[in-house]
N, C-alpha and C positions, 0 to 999 in steps of 0.2 A: 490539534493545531495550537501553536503557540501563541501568535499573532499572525495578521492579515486575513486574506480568505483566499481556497482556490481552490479550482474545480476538480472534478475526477471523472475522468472520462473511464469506461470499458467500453470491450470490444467481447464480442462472441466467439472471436477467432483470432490470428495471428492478422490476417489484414480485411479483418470482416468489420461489417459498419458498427460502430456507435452504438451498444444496445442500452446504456444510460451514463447518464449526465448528474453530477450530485455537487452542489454547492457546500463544503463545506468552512464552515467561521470559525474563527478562534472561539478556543474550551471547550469546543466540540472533537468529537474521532468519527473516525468510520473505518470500518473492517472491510476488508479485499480480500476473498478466498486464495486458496494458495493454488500457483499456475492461471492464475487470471488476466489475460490481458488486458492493460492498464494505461496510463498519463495523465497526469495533472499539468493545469495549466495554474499558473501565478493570477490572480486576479487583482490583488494590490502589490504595491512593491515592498512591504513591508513583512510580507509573509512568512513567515517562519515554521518548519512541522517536526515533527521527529515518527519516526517508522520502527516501529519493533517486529522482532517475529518471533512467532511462538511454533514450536512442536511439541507432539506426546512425547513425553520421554521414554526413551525405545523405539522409536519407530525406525524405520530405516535412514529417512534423513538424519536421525541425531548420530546413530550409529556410524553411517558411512561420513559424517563428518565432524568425528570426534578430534577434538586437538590433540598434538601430541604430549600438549603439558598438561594433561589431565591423567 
């Protein structure tokens, strides 16, 4: 988080309930497994975040979507 705060909702499923709720504050992170259903909501208006993604290198997602300028 860069500035503000805001929440993280998951789901257990594509339209299954809310299985948690995580406040997170600026200078903090939180990690979201991959294929997990997700939504944040804004809690201040000031909020700002940035989202990285990581794979193994090799795996089939890096593979199947290598660019062409590499």
């Amino acid at each position: 988080m860069l500035s503000g705060v805001l929440k993280f909702y998951g789901f257990a499923s594509r339209k299954g309930d809310v299985e948690q709720e995580v406040i997170i504050q600026a200078g903090k992170t939180a990690i979201s497994p991959p294929e997990y259903w997700h939504k944040v909501e804004f809690i201040k208006e000031n909020t700002q975040f940035k989202v990285e993604f990581y794979a193994k290198e090799g795996s089939s997602i890096v593979v199947e979507n290598l660019s062409a300028r590499t």
